[in-house]
N, C-alpha and C positions, 0 to 999 in steps of 0.2 A: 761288961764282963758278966752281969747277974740275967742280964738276958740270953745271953750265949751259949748258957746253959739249956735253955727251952729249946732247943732245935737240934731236932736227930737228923742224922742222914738218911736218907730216901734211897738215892741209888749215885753211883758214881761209873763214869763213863770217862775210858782213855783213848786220847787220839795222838798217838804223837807225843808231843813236849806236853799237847793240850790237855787237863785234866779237867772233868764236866763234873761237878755234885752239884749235889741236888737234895734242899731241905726241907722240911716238914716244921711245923711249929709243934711242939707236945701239948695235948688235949684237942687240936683245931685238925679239921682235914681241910680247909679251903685255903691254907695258909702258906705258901712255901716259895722257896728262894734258889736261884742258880747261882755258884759260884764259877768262875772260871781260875784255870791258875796254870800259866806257865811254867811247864819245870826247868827251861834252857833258862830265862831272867828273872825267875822269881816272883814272876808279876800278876798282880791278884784284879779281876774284875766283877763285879757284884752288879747284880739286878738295880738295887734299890739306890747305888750312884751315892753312896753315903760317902764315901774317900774323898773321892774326887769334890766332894761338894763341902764338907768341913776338916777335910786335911786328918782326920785319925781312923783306923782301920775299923771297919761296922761290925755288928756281933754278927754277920753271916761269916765273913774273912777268918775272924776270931776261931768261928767254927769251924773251919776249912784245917786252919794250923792244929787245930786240936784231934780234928781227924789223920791227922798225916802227922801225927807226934810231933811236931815242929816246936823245938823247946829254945828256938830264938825267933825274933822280928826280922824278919829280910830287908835290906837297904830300901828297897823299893816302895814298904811302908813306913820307913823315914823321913818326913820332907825336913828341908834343908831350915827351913823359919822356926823350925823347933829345938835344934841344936846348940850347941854355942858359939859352933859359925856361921851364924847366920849371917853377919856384919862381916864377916870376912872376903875376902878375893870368892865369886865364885866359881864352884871347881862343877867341871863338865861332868855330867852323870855317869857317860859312859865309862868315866874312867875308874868306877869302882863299879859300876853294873852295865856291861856291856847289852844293848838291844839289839835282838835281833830285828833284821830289817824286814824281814817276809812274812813276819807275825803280825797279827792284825785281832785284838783286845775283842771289840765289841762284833766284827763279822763271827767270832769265833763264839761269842756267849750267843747271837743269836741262831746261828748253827747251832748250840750244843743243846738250846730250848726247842727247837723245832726236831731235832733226833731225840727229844726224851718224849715229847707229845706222839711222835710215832712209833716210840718204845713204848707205851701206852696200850696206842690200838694196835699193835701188833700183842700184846699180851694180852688182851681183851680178846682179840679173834679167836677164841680156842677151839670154835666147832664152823663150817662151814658157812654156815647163814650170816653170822658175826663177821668173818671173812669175806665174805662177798660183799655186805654193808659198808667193812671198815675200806674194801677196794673202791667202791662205788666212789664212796665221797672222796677219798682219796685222790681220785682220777679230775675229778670237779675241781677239787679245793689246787691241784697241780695246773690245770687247763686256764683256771682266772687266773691263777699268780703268775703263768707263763704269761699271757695274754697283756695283761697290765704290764706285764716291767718291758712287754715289743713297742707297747704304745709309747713309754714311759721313755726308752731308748730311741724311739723314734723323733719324737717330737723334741728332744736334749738334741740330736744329730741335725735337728729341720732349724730350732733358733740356731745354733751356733753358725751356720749357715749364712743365715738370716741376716748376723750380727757381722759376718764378717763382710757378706758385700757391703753393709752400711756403713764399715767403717775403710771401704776400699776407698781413694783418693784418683781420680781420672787426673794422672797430668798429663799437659799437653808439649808441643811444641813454641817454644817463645816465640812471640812474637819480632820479625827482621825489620829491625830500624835502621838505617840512614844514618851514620854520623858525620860523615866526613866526606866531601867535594859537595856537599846538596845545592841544588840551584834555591834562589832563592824563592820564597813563596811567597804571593802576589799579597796585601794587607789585605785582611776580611774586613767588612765593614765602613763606614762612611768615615773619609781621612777629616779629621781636627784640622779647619780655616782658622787661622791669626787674622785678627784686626786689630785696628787703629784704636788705642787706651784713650784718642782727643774725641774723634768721628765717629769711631764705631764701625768703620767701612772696613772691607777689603783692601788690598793689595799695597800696604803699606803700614809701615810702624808710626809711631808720635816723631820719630826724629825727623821724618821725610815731612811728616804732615803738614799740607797747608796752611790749614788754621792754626797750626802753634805761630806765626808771623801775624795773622790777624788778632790773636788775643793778643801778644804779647803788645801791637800797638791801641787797640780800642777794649782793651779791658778795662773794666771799671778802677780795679785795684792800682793802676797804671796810672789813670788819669788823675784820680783820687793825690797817689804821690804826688803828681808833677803840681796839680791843685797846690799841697798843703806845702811843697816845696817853693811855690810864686808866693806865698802868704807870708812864707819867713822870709823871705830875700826882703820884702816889702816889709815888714815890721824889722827888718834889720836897717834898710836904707832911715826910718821914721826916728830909729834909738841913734845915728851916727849922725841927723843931724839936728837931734838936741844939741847931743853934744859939740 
């Protein structure tokens, strides 16, 4: 509030709802500040981004209300963490400050700076020569700004472009498969021979196999029994006629 004081108006310019001032610091000439202020919502935009950046209204705003006798705070400068419902349900803005939708805060402050910098050299041209200088550059400083924002639109219309063949998907036609009558399909590759678990040979298993009859009569484990089998019959005959 003690700063708020230091800053006179400069000039004030109305468009519409839109209201344009414009301040000066007192003792400085380099120093000075735009305000914006909607009169259809009440809504206040500042150069120096002070609101939006710590939530309480900046001494240029301050200065705004003070010039337009505004002897209350408009809802707009109320945020809702400051109140005492803060904790509460919250309630939709628009329902005590309705926004319009076709207004636009910050296209409108840089508008209202770039018509006071021309309110400017158009006040400055008072005699011919000044006028043809302030047209000159004027024509220039129109020519690049046009210039850059064709590039600027151009090249935003050439990615989006860009982005959207790359994110285009080519599908195709499935693929027609077979499921039902198919002949059958010949085996790929060399068919798996069974052999013999005794011989090792082809065209038969162990139960057909030869040599399962050859082992089973000249195997050693075979002979061995019948061996230790003749040795007991004989140590049996030797003990029945001790006795």
């Amino acid at each position: 509030m003690k700063r708020e004081g230091k800053y006179m108006v400069r000039s004030t310019i109305e468009e519409g709802d839109i209201v344009t001032t414009k301040f000066r610091k007192y003792g400085t000439t380099n120093v000075s500040r735009s305000v914006i202020f909607n009169t259809a919502t009440e809504e206040f935009y500042c150069e120096c981004e002070g609101f939006p950046t710590n939530g309480i209204p900046c001494r240029h705003i301050l200065a705004t209300m003070k010039s337009r006798n505004m002897n209350k705070i408009p809802n707009s400068l109320i945020l809702r963490r400051w109140t005492a419902q803060a904790k509460t349900e919250e309630e939709s803005r628009e329902s005590y400050n309705p926004k319009c939708k076709y207004t636009c805060t910050v296209e409108s402050a840089r508008f209202g700076h770039i018509h006071n910098q021309g309110a400017e050299i158009a006040y400055s041209a008072k005699n011919e020569g000044m006028f043809r200088l302030g047209n000159t550059h004027m024509e220039k400083v129109v020519n690049i700004v046009r210039t850059v924002w064709q590039e600027y639109t151009d090249d935003a219309k050439k990615k989006t472009t860009e982005a959207a063949k790359e994110t285009e998907i080519d599908i195709r036609n499935p693929v027609f498969t077979k499921t039902k009558r198919t002949s059958n399909c010949p085996a790929i590759g060399r068919k798996t021979v069974r052999r013999c678990s005794i011989c090792n040979k082809e065209g038969h298993n162990k139960t057909t196999c030869l040599r399962r009859e050859t082992n089973t009569v000249d195997s050693p484990d075979l002979s061995l029994n019948l061996e230790d089998l003749s040795n007991n019959t004989i140590r049996l005959d030797e003990e029945t006629d001790t006795w």
